[in-house]
C-alpha positions in Angstrom: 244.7 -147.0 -40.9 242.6 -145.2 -38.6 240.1 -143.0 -40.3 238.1 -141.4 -37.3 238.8 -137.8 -36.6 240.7 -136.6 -33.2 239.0 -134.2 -30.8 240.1 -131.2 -32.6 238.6 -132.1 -36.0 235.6 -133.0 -34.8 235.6 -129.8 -33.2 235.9 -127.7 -35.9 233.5 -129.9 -37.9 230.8 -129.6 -35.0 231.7 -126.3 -34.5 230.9 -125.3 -38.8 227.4 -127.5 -37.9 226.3 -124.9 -35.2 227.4 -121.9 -36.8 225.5 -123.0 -40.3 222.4 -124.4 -38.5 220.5 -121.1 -38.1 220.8 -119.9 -41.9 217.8 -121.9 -43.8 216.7 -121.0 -47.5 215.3 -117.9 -46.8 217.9 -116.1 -44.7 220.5 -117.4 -47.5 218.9 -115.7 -50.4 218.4 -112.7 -48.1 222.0 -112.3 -47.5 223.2 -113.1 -51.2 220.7 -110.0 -52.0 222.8 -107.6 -49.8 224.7 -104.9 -51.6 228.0 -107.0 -51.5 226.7 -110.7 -51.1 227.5 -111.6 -47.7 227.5 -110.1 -44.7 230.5 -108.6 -42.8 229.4 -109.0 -38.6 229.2 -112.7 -39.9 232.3 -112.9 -41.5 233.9 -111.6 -38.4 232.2 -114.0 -36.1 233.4 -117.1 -38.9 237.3 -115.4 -38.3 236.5 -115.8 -34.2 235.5 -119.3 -34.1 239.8 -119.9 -35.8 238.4 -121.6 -39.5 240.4 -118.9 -41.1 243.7 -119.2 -38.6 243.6 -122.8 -39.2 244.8 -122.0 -42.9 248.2 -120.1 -41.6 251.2 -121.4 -39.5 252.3 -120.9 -35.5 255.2 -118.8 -36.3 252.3 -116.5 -38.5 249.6 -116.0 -35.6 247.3 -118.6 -37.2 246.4 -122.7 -36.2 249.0 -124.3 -38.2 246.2 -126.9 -39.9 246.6 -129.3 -41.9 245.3 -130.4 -45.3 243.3 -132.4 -43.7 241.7 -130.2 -41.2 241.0 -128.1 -43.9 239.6 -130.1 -45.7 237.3 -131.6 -43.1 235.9 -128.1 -42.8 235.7 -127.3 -46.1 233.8 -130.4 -46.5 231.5 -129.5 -43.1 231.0 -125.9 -44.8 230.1 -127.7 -47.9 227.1 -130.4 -46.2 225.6 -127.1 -44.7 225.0 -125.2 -47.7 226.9 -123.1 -46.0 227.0 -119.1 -47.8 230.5 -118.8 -46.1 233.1 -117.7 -48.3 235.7 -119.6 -46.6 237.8 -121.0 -49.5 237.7 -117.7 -51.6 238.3 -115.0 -49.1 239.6 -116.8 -46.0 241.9 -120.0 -46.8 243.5 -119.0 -50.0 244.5 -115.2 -48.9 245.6 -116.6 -46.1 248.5 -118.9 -48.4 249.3 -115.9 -50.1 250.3 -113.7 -47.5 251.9 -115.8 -45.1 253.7 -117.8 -48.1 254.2 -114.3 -49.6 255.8 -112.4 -46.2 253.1 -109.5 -45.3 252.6 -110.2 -42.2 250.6 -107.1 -41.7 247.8 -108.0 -44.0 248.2 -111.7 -42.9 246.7 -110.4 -39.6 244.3 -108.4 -40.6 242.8 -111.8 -42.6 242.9 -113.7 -39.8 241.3 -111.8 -37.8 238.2 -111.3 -40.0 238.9 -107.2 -39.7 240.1 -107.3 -43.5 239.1 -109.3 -46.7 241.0 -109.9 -49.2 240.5 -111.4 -52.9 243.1 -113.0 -55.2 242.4 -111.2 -58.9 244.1 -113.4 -61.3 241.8 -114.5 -64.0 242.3 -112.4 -67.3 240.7 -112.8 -70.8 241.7 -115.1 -72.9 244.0 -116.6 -70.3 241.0 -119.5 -69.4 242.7 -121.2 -65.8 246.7 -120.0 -66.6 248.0 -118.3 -63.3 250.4 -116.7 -66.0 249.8 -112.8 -66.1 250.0 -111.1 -69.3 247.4 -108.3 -69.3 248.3 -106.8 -65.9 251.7 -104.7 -66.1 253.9 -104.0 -63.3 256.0 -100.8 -64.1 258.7 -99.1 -62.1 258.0 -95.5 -60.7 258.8 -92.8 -59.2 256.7 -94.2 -56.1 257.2 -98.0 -56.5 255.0 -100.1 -58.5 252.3 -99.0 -60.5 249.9 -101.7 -62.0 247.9 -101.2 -65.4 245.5 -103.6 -67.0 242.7 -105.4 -66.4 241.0 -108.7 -64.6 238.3 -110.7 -65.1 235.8 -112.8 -62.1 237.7 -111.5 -58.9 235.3 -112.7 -56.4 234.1 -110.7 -53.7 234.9 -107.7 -56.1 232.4 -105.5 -53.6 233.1 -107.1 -50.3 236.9 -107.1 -50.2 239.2 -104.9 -48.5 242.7 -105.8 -50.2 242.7 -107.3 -53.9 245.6 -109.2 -54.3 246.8 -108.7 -58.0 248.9 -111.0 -60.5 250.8 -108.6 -62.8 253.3 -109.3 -65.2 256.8 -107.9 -64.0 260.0 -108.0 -66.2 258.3 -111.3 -67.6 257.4 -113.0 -64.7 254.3 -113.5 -62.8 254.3 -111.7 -59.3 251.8 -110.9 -56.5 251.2 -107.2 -55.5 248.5 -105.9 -52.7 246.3 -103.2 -53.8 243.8 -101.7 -51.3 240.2 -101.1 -52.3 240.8 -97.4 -52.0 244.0 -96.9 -54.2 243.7 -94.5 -57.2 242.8 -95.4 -60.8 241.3 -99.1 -59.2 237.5 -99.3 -61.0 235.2 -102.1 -60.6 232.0 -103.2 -62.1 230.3 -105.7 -60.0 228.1 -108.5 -61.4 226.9 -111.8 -60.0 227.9 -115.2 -60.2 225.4 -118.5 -60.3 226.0 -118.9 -56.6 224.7 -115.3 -55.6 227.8 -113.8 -54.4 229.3 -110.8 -56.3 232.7 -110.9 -58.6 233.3 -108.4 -61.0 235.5 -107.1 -63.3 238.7 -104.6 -62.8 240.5 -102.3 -63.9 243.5 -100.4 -63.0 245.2 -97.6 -64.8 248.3 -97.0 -63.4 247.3 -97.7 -59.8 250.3 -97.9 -56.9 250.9 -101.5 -55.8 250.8 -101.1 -51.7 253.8 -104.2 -51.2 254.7 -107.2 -53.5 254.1 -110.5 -51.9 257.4 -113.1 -51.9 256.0 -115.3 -54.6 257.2 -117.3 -57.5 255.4 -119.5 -60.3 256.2 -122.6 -58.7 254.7 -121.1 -55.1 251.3 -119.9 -56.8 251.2 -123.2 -58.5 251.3 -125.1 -55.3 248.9 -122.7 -53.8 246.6 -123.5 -56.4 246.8 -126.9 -56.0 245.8 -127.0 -52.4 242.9 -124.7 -53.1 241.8 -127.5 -55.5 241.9 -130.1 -53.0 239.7 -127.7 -50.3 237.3 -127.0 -53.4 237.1 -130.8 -53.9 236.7 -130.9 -50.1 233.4 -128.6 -50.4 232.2 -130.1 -53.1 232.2 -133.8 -51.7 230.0 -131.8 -48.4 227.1 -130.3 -50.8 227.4 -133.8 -52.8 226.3 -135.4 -49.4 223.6 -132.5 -48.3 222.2 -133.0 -52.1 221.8 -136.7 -51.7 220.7 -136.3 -48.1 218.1 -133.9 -48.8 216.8 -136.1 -52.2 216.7 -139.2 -50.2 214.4 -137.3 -48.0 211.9 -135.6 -50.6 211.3 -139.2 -52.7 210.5 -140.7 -49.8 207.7 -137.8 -49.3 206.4 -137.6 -52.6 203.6 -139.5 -53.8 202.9 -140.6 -57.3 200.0 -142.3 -58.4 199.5 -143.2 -54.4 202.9 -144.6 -53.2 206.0 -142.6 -52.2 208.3 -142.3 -55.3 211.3 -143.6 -53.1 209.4 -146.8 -54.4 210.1 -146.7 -58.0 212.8 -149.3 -58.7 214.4 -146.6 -61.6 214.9 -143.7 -58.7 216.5 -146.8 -56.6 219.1 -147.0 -58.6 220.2 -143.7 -59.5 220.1 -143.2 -56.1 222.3 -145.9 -55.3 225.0 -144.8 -58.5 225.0 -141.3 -56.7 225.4 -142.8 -53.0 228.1 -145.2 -54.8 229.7 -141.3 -56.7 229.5 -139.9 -53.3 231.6 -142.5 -51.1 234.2 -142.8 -54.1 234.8 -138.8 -54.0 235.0 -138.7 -50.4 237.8 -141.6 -50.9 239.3 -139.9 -53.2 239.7 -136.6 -51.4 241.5 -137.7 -48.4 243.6 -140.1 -50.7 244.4 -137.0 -52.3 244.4 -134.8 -48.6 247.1 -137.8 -47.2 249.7 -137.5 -49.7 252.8 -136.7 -48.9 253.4 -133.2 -49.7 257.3 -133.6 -49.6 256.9 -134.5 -53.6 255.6 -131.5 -54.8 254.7 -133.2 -58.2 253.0 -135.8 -57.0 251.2 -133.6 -54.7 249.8 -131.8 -57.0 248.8 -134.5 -59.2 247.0 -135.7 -56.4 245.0 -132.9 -56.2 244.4 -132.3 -59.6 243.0 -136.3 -59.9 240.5 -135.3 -57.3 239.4 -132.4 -58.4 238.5 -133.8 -61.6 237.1 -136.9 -60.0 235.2 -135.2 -57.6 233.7 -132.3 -59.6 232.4 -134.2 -62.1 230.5 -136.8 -59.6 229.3 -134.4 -57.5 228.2 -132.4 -60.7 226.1 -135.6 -62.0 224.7 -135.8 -57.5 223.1 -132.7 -58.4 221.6 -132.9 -61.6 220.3 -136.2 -60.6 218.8 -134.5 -57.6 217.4 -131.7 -59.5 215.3 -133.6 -61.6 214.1 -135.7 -58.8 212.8 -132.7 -57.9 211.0 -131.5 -60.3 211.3 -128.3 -61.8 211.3 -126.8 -58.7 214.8 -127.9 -58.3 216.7 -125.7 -60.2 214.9 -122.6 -58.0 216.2 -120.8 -54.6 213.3 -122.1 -52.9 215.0 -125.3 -52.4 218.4 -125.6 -50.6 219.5 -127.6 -53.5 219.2 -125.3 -55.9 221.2 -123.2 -54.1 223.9 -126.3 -53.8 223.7 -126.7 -57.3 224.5 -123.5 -58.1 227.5 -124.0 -56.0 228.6 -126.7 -57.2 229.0 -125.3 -61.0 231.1 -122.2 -59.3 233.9 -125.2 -57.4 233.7 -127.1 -60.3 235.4 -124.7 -62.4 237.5 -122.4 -59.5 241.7 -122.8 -60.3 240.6 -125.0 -63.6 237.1 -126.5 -64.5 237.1 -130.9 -65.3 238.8 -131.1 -68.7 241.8 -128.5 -67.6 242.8 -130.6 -64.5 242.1 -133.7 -66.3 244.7 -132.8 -69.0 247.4 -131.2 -66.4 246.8 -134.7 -64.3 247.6 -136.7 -67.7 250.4 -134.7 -68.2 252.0 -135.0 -65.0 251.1 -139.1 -64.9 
């Protein structure tokens, strides 16, 4: 099987390289400080270069990419350190509104004039896509929603919130604009830097209810697994890049610490965790998406697989680094902090561990 990428990928891939390159340390933490986390001009120049088109289909104005070129550029995105929301507010509204019929909003997303945010997670409900807090009422005007959401990311920088609600007992997608009455938020930050928060709507007008059912948001899910998997392999290979690079610069007791036989081979397990999640996600990526089941199987295996190697890559790296580690002055504290957000977005290691055993 031939494994090399075509022109295209490695066009979008070199493409993710040279728009990264310029932001070091510094200018990252600058721009996680902003009032909403990230910065909008930049946003719009990520939507120019196609990454978010390449989520949605021909027929919907976008690239028609596939999992794979997805994942390649989550995975570029991810080596980078990259600050670009690209998974939370580009790929995965993306699914939703094409998959869901507003082609309006689809648009909008795609050409980086609107961002939008999928608000799902609710107390008590841990991973479930299930709603059961939001309501979705009839009225006199349409839909009215009423309830309350926990960790919508980009809870400040988002135009359109795209809302689960419970509607005559089933889960359903409704659009909500930032601006709609009764919508509150209170903002807070995540361990990344960028800004979620919490929300609450009290009786607020739905603008449009997106064409989705259970089984739909489940395999939506399960393809923003595989691109979070995708990401995380990326900052498991700028983590071990970057360590390999510092012990071979740091002296101890007058030799380079690269030297020490015990750092040899816990480098060597992580090199060995990195090249094993990287197989695994394009095992995953190359399944045939025909059966839905084992699709998502797929994806849930890698997740789990993934998360938790690249999860041990950084810790590993951290304390090769001293204490230092762990701080913003270091890109890999920054990719560490990362890495804990992907490891636990649409279900952390043990919740798409169990789903995977179930589905076996």
């Amino acid at each position: 099987m031939n494994f090399d990428l075509s022109e295209e990928q490695q066009m979008f891939v070199t493409s993710v390289e040279r728009f990264a390159a310029p932001v070091d340390v510094e200018a990252r933490r600058r721009l996680r400080l902003s009032s909403t986390g990230y910065d909008r001009a930049r946003w719009q120049s990520l939507a120019e270069m196609g990454l978010i088109a390449l989520a949605a289909g021909e027929d919907a104005g976008g690239m028609g990419g596939s999992a794979v070129d997805l994942a390649l550029v989550a995975e570029a995105i991810g080596k980078a350190n990259a600050p670009d929301p690209l998974l939370e507010h580009g790929i995965l509204p993306a699914l939703l509104l094409e998959r869901g019929g507003a082609d309006e909003a689809l648009e909008s997303v795609l050409s980086g004039t609107a961002i939008a945010t999928l608000a799902w997670t609710e107390r008590g409900q841990r991973y479930s896509l299930k709603a059961k807090g939001m309501k979705a009422e009839e009225s006199a005007d349409g839909i009215v929603l009423s309830g309350e959401k926990t960790m919508v990311m980009g809870a400040l920088l988002s135009d359109l919130f795209i809302v689960t609600a419970d509607h005559c007992g089933e889960t359903a997608c409704f659009l909500v604009p930032k601006d709609a009455p009764g919508l509150e938020v209170r903002a807070y930050r995540l361990a990344d830097g960028s800004i979620a928060g919490e929300m609450k709507l009290t009786r607020t007008p739905a603008s449009a209810r997106l064409s989705l059912d259970a089984a739909a948001l489940d395999a939506i899910a399960a393809e923003m697994r595989l691109y979070a998997a995708a990401e995380l392999v990326g900052l498991g290979q700028r983590l071990l890049d970057d360590t390999l690079a510092y012990v071979k610069e740091r002296e101890q007791f007058g030799v380079a610490i690269g030297s020490f036989q015990a750092l040899q081979h816990r480098l060597v397990d992580c090199y060995a965790r990195e090249e094993q999640s990287r197989s695994m996600l394009y095992r995953a990526a190359l399944t045939d998406r025909a059966d839905a089941a084992a699709w998502q199987r797929a994806a849930a295996g890698a997740k789990a697989f993934i998360a938790e190697n690249v999860d041990h890559i950084a810790r590993e790296a951290v304390q090769m680094h001293g204490g230092m580690g762990i701080t913003d002055e270091l890109a890999i504290g920054h990719a560490l902090k990362r890495v804990l957000l992907l490891a636990r977005l649409f279900g952390d290691v043990d919740t798409v561990l169990a789903e995977y055993a179930l589905a076996a």
